[in-house]
Each structure stands twice: as structure tokens, then as C-alpha cells.
C-alpha positions in Angstrom: 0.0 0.0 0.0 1.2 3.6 -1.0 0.8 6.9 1.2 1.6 10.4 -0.2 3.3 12.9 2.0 3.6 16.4 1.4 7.2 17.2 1.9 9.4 20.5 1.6 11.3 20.6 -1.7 14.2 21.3 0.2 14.2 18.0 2.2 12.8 15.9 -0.6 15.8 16.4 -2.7 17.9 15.4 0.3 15.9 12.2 0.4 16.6 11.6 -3.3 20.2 12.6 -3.5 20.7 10.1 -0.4 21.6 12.9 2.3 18.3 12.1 3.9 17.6 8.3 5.2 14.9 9.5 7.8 11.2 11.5 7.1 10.1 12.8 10.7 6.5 12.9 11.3 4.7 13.8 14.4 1.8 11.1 13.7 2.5 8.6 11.8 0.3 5.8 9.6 -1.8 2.9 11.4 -2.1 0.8 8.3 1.0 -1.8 8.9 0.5 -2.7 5.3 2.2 1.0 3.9 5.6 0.2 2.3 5.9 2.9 -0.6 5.7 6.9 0.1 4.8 9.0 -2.6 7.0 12.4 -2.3 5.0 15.7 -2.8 6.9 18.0 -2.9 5.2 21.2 -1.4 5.5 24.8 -2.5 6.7 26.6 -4.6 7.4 23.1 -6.4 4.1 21.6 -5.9 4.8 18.2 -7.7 5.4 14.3 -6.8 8.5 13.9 -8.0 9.2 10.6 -6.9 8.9 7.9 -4.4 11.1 5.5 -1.9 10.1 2.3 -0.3 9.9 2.0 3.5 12.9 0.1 5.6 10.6 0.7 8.7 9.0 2.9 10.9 10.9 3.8 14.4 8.8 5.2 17.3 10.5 6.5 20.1 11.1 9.2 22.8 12.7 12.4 20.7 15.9 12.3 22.6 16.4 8.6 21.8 15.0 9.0 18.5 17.4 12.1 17.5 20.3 10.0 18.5 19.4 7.1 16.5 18.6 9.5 13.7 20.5 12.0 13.7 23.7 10.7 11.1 21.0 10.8 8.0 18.5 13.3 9.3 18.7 15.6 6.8 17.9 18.0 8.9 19.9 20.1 11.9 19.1 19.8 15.6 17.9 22.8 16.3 15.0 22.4 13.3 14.3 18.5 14.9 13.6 20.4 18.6 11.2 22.7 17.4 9.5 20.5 15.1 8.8 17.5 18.2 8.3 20.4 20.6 5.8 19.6 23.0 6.0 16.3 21.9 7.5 13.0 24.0 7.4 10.3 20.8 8.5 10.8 17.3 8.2 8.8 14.4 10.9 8.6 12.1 10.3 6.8 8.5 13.6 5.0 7.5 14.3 5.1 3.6 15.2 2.1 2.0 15.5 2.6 -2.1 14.4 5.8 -3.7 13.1 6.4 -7.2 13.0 9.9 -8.7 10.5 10.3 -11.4 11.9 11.5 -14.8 8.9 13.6 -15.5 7.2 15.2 -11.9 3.3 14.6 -11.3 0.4 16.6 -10.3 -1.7 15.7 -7.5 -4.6 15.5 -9.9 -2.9 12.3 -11.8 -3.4 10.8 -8.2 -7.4 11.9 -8.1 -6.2 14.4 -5.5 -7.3 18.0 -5.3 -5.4 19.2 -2.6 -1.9 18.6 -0.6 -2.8 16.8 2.5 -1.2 18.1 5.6 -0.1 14.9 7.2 -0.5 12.4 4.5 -3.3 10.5 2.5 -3.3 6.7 1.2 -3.6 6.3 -2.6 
């Protein structure tokens, strides 16, 4: 089963140029079946332009999480504390193979109207 996230272009082309082996979400998915996200890349890009299968899904305390994490992040300390602010668990999806599309997509090739916040199942 497929999901598609929103994600900012500058942290999607981290994920696709390989700097980026972790996707942070405060909530993450209940469907144990998901093993593909679909990338949206969010404004001013406003595309999919691509996809990667899922290693797994790690749920832990931030501090723990960040330390597991933090060697492919993507992303610097300071931006992971104020994004889990308030928050006790993360969720961090690990990446394991990435395809980048040749030609982007518009949401409305996936019967979607809108970019979702969090994420929507296709």
C-alpha cells in the first residue's frame, strides 16, 4: 500500500540525493501494510517527483529518536527540537531505495485536489 506525504522541496531532494535516510512525522500511519511513500513535494514546487520504499517505521522518545537518527537526518538539531516540541514520541520513517520520477506529477494524476497536511493513502 502507497501513502503520499507532502514534503518540503528542500528536504525531498535530500531524500533523493541520499543525504536524507529518515522523514520525521509527528503522527505517523496505522495501516501496517504501507511500504511505498509518494513524495509531494510542497511549494513553490508543488509536484510528486518521486517515491522510496519504506525500511521501517521507528517510534521512540525524541531524545532517543534524535540519537538514533540524527547521522542521515537531513535535517539540523535545532529544526528537529522545534519541530517535536511539546511532543514525547517521534516517528521517524527510514528510507530504503528511492526512485526519482523523470517527468514530476500533479496531485490530480493521483485523483487528489489538494496537498494533504499529514498524509493521504492512494
Amino acid at each position: 500500500m502507497k501513502i503520499l506525504l507532502s514534503i518540503k522541496p528542500e528536504y525531498a531532494n535530500k531524500i533523493f540525493d541520499g543525504t536524507k535516510k529518515y522523514e520525521f512525522r509527528k503522527t505517523i500511519f496505522k495501516d501496517s501494510n504501507v511500504n511505498t511513500v509518494v513524495v509531494y513535494a510542497s511549494s513553490p514546487v508543488q509536484r510528486v517527483i518521486g517515491e522510496f520504499t519504506i525500511d521501517r517505521v521507528i517510534s521512540e522518545k525524541t531524545e532517543e529518536l534524535w540519537a538514533m537518527t540524527r547521522e542521515f537526518s537531513g535535517i539540523t538539531k535545532a529544526f528537529f527540537d522545534e519541530y517535536f516540541a511539546l511532543k514525547d514520541v517521534g516517528h521517524a520513517i527510514k528510507i530504503r531505495e528511492t526512485k526519482k520520477y523523470k517527468e514530476p506529477k500533479r496531485l490530480v494524476d493521483y485523483n487528489i485536489g489538494f496537498a494533504p497536511q499529514s498524509f493521504v493513502y492512494l
